[in-house]
Biopython code that builds the backbone (N, CA, C, O; Angstrom):
import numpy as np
from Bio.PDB.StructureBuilder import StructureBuilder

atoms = [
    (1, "UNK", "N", (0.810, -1.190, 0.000)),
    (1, "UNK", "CA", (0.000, 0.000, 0.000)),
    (1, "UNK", "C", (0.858, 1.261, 0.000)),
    (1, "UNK", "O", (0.716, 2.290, -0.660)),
    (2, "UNK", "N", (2.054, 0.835, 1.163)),
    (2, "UNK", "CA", (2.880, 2.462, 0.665)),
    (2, "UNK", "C", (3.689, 2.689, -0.812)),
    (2, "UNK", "O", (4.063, 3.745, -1.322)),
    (3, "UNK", "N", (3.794, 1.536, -1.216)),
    (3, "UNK", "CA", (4.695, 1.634, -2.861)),
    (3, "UNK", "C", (3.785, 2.255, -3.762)),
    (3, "UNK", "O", (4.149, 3.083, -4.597)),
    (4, "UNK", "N", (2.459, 1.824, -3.594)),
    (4, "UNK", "CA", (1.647, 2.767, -4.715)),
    (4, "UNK", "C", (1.341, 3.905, -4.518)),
    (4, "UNK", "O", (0.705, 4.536, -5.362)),
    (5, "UNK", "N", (1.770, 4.503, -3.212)),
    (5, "UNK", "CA", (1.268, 6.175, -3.120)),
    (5, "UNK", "C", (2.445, 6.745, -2.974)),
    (5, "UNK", "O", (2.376, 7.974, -2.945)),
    (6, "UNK", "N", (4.133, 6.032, -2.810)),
    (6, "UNK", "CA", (5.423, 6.329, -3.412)),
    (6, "UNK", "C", (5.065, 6.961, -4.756)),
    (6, "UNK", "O", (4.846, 8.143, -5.019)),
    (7, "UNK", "N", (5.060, 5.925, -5.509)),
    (7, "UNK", "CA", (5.354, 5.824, -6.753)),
    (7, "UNK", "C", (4.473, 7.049, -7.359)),
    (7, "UNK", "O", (4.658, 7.924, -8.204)),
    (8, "UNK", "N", (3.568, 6.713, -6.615)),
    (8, "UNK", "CA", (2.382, 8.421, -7.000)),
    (8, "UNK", "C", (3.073, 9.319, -6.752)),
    (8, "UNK", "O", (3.314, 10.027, -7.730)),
    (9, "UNK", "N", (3.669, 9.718, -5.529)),
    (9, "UNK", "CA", (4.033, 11.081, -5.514)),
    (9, "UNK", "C", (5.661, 11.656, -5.729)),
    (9, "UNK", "O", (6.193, 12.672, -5.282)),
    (10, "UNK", "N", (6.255, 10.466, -6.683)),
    (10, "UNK", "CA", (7.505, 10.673, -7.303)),
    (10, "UNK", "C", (6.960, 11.058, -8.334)),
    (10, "UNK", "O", (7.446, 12.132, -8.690)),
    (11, "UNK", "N", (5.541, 10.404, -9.524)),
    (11, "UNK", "CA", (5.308, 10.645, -10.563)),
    (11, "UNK", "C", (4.811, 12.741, -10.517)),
    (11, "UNK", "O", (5.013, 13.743, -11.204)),
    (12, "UNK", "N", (4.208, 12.409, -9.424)),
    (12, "UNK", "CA", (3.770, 14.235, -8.995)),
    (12, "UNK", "C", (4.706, 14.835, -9.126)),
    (12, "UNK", "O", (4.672, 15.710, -9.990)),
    (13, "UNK", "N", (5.823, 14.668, -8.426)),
    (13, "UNK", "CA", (6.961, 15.219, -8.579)),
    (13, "UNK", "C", (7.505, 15.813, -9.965)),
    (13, "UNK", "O", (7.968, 16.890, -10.342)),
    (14, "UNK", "N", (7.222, 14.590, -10.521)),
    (14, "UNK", "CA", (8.246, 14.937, -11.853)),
    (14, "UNK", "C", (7.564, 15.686, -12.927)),
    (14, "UNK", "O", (8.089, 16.470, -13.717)),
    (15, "UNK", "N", (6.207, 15.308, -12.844)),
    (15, "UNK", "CA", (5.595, 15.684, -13.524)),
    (15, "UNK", "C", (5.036, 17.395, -13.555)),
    (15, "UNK", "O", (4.931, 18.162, -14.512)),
    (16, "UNK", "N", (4.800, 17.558, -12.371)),
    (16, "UNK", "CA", (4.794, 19.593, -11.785)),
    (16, "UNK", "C", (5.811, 20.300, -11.819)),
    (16, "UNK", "O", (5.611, 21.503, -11.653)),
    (17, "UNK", "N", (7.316, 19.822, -12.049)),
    (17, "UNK", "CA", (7.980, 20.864, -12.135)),
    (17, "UNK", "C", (8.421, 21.178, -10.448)),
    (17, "UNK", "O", (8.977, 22.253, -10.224)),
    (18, "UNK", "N", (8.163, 20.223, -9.284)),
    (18, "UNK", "CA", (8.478, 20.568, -8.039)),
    (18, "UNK", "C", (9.760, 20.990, -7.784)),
    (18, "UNK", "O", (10.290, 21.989, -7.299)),
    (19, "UNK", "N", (10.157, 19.774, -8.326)),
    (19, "UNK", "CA", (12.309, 20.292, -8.374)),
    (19, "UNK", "C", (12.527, 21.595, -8.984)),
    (19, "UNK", "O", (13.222, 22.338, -8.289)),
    (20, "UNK", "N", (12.030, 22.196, -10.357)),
    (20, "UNK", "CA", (12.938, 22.948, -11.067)),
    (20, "UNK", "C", (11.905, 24.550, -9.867)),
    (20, "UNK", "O", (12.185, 25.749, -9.867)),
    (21, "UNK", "N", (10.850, 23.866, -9.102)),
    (21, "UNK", "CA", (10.621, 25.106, -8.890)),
    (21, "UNK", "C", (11.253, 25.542, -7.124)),
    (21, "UNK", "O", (11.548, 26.664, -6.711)),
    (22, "UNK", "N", (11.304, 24.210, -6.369)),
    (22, "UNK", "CA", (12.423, 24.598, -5.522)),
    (22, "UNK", "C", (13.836, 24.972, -5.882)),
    (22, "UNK", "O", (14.464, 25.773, -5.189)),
    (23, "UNK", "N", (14.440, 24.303, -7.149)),
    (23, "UNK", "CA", (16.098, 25.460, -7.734)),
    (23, "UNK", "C", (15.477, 26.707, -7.936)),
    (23, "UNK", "O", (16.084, 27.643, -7.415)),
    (24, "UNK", "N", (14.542, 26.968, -8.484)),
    (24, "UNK", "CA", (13.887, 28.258, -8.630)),
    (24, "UNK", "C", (14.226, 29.327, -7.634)),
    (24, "UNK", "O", (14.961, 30.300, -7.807)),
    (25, "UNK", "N", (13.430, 28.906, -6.347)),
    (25, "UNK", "CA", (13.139, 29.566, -5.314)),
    (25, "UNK", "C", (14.689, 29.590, -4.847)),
    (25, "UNK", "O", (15.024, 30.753, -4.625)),
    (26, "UNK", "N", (15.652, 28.740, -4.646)),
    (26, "UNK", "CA", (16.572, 28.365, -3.762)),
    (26, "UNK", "C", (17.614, 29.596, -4.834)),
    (26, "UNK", "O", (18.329, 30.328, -4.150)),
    (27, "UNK", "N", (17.676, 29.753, -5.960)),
    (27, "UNK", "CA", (18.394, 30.734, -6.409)),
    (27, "UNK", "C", (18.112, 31.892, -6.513)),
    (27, "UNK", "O", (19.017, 32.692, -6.281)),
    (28, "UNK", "N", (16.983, 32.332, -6.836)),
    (28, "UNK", "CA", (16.124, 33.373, -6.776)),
    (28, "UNK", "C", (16.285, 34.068, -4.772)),
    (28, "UNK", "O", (16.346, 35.244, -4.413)),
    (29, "UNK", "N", (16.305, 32.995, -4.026)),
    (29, "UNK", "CA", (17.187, 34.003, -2.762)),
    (29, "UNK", "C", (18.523, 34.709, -3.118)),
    (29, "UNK", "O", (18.870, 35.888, -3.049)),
    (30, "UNK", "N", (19.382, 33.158, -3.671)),
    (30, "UNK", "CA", (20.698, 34.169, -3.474)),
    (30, "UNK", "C", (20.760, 34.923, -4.681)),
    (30, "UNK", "O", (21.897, 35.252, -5.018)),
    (31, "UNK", "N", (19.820, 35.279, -5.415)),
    (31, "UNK", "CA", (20.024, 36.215, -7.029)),
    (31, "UNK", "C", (19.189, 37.733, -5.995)),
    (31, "UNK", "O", (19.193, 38.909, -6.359)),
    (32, "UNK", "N", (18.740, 37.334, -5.071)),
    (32, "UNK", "CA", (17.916, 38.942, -4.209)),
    (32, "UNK", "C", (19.278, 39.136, -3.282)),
    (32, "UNK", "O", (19.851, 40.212, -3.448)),
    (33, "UNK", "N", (19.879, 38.187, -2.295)),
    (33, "UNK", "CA", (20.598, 38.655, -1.463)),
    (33, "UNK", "C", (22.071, 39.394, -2.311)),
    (33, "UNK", "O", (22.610, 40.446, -1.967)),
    (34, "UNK", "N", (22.443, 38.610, -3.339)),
    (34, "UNK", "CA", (23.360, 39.380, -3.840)),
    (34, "UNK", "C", (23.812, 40.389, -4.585)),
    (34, "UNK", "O", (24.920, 40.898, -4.755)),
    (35, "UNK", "N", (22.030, 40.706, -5.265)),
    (35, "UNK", "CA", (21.243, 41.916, -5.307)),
    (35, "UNK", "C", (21.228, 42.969, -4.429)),
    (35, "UNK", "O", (21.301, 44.117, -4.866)),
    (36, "UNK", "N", (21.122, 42.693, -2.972)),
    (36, "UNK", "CA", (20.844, 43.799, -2.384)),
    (36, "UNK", "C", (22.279, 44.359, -1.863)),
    (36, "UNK", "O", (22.600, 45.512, -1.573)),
    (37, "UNK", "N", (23.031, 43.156, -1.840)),
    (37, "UNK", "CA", (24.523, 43.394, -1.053)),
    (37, "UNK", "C", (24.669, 44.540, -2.758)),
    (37, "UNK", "O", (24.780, 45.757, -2.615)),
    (38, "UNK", "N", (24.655, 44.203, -3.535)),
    (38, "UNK", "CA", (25.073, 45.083, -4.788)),
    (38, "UNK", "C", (24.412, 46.706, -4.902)),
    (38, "UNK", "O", (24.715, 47.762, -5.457)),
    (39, "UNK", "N", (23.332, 46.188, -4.020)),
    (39, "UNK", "CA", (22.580, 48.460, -3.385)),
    (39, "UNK", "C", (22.986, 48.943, -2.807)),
    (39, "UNK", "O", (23.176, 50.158, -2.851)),
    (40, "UNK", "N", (23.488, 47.744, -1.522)),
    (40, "UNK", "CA", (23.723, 48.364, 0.184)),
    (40, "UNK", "C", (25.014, 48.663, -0.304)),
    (40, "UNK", "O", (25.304, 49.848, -0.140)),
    (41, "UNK", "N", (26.008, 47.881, -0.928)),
    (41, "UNK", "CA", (27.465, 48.534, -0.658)),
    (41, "UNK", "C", (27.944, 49.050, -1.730)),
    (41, "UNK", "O", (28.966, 49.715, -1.561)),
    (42, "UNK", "N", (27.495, 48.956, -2.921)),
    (42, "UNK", "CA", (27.972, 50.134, -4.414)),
    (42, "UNK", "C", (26.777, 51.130, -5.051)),
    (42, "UNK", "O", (26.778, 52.307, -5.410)),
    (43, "UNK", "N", (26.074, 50.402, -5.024)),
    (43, "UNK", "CA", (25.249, 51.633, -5.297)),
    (43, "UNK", "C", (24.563, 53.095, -4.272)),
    (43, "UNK", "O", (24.431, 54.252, -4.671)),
    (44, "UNK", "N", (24.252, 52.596, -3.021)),
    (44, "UNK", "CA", (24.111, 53.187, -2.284)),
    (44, "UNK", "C", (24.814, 54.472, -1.935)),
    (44, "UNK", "O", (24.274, 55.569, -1.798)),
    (45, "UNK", "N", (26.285, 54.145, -1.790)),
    (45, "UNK", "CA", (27.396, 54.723, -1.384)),
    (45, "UNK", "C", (27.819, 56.168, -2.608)),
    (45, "UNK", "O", (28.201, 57.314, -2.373)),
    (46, "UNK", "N", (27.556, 55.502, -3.818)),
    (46, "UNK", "CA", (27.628, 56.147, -4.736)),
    (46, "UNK", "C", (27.051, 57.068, -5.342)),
    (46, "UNK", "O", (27.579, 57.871, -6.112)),
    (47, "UNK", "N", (25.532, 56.985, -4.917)),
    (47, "UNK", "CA", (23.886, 57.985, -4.803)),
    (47, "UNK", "C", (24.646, 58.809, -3.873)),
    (47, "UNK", "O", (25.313, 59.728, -4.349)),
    (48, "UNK", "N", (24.640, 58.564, -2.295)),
    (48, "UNK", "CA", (25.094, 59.261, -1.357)),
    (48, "UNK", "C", (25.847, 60.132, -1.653)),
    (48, "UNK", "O", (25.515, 61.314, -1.574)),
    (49, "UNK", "N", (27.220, 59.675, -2.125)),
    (49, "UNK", "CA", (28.358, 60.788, -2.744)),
    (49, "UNK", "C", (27.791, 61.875, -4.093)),
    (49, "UNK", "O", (28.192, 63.005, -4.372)),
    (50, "UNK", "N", (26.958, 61.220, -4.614)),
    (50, "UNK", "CA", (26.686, 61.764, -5.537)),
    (50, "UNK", "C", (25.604, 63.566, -5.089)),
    (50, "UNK", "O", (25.742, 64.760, -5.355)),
    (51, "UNK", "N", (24.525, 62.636, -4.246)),
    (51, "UNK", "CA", (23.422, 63.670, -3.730)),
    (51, "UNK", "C", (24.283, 64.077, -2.442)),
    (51, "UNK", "O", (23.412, 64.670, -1.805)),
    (52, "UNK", "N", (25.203, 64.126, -1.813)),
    (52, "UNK", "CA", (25.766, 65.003, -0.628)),
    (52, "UNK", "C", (25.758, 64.339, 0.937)),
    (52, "UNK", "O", (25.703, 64.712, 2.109)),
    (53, "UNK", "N", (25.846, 63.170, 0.181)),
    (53, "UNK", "CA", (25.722, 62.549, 1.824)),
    (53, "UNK", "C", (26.872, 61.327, 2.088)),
    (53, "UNK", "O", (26.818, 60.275, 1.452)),
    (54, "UNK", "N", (27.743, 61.552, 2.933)),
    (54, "UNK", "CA", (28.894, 60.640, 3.682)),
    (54, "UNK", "C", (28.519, 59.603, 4.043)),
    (54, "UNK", "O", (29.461, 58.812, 4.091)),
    (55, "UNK", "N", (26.529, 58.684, 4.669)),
    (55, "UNK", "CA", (25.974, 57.832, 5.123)),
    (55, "UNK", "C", (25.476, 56.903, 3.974)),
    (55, "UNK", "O", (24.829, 55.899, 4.273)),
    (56, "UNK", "N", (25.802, 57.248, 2.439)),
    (56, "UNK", "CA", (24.776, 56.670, 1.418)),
    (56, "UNK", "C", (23.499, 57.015, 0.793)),
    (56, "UNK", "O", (23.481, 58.207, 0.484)),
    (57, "UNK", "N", (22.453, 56.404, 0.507)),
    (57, "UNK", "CA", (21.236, 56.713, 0.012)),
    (57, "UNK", "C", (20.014, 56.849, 1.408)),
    (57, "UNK", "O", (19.090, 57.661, 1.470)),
    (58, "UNK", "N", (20.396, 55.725, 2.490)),
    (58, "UNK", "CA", (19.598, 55.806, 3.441)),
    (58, "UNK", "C", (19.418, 57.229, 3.982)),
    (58, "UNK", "O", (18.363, 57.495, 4.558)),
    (59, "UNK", "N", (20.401, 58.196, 3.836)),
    (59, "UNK", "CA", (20.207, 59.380, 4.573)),
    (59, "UNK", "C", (19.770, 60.431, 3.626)),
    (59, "UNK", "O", (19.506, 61.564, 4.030)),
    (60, "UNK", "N", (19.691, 60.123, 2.489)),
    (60, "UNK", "CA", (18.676, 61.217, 1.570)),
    (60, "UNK", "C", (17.413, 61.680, 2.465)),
    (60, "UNK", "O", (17.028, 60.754, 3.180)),
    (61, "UNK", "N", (16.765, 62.716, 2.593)),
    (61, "UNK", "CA", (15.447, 63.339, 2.557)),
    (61, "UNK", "C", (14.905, 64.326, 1.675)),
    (61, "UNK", "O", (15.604, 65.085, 1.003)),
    (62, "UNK", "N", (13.509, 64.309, 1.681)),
    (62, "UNK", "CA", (13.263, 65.366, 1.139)),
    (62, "UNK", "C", (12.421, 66.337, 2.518)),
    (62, "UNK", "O", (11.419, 65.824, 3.015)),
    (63, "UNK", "N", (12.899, 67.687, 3.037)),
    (63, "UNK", "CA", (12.454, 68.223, 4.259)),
    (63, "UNK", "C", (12.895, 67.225, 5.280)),
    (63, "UNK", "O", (14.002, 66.694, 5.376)),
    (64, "UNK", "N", (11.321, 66.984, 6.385)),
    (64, "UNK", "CA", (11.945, 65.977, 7.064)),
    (64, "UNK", "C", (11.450, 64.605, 6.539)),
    (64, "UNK", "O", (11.566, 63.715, 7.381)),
    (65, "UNK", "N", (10.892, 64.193, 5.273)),
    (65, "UNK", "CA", (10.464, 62.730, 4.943)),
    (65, "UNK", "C", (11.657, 62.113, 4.573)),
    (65, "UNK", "O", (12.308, 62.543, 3.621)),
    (66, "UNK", "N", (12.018, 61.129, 5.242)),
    (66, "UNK", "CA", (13.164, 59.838, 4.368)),
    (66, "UNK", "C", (12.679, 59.383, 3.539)),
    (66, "UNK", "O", (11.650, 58.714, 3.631)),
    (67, "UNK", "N", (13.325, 59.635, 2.445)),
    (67, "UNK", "CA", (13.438, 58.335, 1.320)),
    (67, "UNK", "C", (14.521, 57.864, 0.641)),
    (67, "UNK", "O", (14.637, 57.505, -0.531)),
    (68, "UNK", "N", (15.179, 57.908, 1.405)),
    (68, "UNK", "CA", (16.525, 57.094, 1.381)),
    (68, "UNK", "C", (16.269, 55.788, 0.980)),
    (68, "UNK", "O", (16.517, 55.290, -0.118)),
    (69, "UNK", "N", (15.580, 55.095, 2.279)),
    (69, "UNK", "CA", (15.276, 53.849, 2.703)),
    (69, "UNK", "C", (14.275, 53.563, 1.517)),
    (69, "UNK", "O", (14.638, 52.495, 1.023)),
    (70, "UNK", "N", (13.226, 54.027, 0.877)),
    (70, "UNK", "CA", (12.222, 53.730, -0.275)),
    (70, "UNK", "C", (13.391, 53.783, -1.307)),
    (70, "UNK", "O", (13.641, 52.709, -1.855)),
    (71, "UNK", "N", (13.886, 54.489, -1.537)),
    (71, "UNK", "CA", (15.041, 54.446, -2.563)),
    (71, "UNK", "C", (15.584, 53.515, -3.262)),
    (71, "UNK", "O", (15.592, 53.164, -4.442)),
    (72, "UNK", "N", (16.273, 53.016, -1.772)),
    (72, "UNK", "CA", (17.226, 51.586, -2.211)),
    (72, "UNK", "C", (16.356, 50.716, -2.392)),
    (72, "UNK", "O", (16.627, 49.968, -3.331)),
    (73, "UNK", "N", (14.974, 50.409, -1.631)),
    (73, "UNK", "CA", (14.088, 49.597, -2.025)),
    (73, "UNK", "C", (13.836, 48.991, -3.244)),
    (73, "UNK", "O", (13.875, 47.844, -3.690)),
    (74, "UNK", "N", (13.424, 50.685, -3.867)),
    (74, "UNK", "CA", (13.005, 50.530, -5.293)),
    (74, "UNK", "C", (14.067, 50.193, -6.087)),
    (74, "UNK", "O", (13.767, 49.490, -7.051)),
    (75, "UNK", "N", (15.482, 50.554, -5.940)),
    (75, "UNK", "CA", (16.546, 50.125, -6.523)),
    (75, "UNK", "C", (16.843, 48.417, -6.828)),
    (75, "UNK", "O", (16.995, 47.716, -7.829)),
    (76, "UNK", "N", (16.827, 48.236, -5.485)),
    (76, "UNK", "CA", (17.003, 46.541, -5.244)),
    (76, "UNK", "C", (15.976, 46.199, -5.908)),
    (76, "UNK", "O", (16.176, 45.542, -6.929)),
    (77, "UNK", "N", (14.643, 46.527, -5.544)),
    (77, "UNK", "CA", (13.159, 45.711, -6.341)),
    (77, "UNK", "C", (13.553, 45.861, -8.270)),
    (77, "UNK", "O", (13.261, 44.891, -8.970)),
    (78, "UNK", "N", (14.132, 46.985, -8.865)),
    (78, "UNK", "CA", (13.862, 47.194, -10.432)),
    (78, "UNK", "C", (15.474, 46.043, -10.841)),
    (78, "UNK", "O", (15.446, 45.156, -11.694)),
    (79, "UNK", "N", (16.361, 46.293, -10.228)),
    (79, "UNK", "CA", (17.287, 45.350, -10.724)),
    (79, "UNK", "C", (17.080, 43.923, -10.610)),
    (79, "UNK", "O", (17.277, 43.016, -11.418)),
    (80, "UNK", "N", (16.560, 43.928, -9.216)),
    (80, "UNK", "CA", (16.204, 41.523, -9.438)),
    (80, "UNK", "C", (15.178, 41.439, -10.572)),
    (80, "UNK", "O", (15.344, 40.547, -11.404)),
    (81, "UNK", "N", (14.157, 42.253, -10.694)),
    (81, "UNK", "CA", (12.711, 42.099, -11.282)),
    (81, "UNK", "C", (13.456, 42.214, -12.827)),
    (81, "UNK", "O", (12.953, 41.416, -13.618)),
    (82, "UNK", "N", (14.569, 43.060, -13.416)),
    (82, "UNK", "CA", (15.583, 42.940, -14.380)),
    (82, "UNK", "C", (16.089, 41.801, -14.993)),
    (82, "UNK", "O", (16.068, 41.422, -16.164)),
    (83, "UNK", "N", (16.603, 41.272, -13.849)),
    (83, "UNK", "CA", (17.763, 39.726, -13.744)),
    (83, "UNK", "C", (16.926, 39.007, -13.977)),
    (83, "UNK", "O", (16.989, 38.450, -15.074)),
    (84, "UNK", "N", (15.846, 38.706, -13.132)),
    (84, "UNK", "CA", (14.979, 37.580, -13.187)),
    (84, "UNK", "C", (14.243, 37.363, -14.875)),
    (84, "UNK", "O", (13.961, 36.340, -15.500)),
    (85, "UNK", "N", (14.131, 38.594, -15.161)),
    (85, "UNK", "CA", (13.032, 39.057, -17.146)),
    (85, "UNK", "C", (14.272, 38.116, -17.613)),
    (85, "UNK", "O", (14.132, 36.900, -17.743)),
    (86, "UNK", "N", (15.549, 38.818, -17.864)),
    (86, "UNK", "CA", (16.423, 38.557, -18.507)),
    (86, "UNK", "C", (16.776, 37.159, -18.692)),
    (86, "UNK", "O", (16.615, 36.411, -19.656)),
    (87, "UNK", "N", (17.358, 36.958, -17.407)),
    (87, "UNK", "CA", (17.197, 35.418, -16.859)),
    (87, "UNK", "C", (16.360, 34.491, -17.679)),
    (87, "UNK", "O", (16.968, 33.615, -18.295)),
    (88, "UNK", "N", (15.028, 34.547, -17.788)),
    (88, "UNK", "CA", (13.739, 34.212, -17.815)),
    (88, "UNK", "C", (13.599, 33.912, -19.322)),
    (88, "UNK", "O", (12.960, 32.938, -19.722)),
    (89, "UNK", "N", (14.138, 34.670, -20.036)),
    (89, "UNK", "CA", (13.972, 35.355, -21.478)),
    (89, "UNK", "C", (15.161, 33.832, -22.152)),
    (89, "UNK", "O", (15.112, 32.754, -22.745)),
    (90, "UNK", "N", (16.120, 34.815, -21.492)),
    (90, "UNK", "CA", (17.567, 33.858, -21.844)),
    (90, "UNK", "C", (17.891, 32.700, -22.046)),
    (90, "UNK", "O", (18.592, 32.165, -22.905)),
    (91, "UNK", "N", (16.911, 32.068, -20.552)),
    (91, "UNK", "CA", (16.924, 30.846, -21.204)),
    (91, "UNK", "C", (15.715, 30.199, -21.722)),
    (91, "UNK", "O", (15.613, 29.008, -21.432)),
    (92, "UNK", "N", (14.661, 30.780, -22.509)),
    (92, "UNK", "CA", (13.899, 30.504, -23.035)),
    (92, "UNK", "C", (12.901, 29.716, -21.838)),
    (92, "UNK", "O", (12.010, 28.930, -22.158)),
    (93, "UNK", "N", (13.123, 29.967, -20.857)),
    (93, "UNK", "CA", (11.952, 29.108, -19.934)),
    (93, "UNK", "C", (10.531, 29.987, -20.295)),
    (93, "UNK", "O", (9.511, 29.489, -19.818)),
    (94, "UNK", "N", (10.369, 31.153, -21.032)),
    (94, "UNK", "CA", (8.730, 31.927, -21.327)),
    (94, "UNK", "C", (8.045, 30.234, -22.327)),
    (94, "UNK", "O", (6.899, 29.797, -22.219)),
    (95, "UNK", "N", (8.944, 29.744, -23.030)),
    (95, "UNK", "CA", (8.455, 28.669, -23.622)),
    (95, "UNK", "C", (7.845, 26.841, -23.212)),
    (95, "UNK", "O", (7.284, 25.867, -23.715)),
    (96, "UNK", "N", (8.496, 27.371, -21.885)),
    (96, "UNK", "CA", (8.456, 26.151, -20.348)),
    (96, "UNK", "C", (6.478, 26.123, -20.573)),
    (96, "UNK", "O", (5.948, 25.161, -21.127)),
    (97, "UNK", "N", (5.962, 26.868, -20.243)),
    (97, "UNK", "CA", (4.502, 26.859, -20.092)),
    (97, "UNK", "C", (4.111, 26.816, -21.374)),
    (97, "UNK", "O", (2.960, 26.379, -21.401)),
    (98, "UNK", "N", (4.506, 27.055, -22.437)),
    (98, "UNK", "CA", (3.332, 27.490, -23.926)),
    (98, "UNK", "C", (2.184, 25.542, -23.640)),
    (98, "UNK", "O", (2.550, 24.433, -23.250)),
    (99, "UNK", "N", (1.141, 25.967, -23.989)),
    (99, "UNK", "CA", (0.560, 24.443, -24.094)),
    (99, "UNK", "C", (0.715, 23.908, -25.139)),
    (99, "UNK", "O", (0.814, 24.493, -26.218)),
    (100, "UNK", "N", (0.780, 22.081, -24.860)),
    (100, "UNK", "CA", (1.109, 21.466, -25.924)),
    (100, "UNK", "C", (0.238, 21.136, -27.083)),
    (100, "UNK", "O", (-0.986, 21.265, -27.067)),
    (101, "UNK", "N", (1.076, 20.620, -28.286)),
    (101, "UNK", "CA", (0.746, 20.687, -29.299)),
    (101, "UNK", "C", (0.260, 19.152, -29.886)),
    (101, "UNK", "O", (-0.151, 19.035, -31.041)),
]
sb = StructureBuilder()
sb.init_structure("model")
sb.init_model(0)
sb.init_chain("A")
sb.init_seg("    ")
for serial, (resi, resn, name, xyz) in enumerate(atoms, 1):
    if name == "N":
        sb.init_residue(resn, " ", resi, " ")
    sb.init_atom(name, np.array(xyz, "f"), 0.0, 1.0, " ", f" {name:<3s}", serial, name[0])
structure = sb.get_structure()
């Protein structure tokens, strides 16, 4: 009785895409974390110097509103959301879903 609901949920497996969508997820962290290390310590620094500030982008304001901190946000959010298109494109996975023929 347990070999036939094995065998079921290896066939599930293979058949949904479970694996390629946990590598998915499992790279897609370190493609954000090394993303953000790429805001927090070069880009950031470089806004900062640029707009007048010794602390980076976090210490931008406009009056007294921060948006420093929305800043880099949006920075980090438009470059993964970038990588990932590109990524995506590159290796032809937009063709992963088309339905079959």
């Amino acid at each position: 009785m347990l070999m036939p609901a094995l065998k079921e949920f290896v066939k599930f497996i293979r058949e949904q895409g479970v694996i390629g969508l946990a590598i998915g997820f499992i790279l897609g962290g370190a493609v954000g974390k090394t993303v953000s290390s790429f805001v927090q310590d070069i880009i950031q620094p470089l806004l900062g110097y640029v707009l007048g500030s010794t602390t980076g982008l976090k210490a931008v304001h406009l009056g007294s509103v921060m948006v420093g901190s929305f800043l880099a946000n949006l920075i980090d959010f438009v470059i993964i959301a970038a990588v990932v298109f590109y990524l995506f494109k590159g290796l032809k996975l937009d063709k992963v879903d088309a339905p079959k023929q």
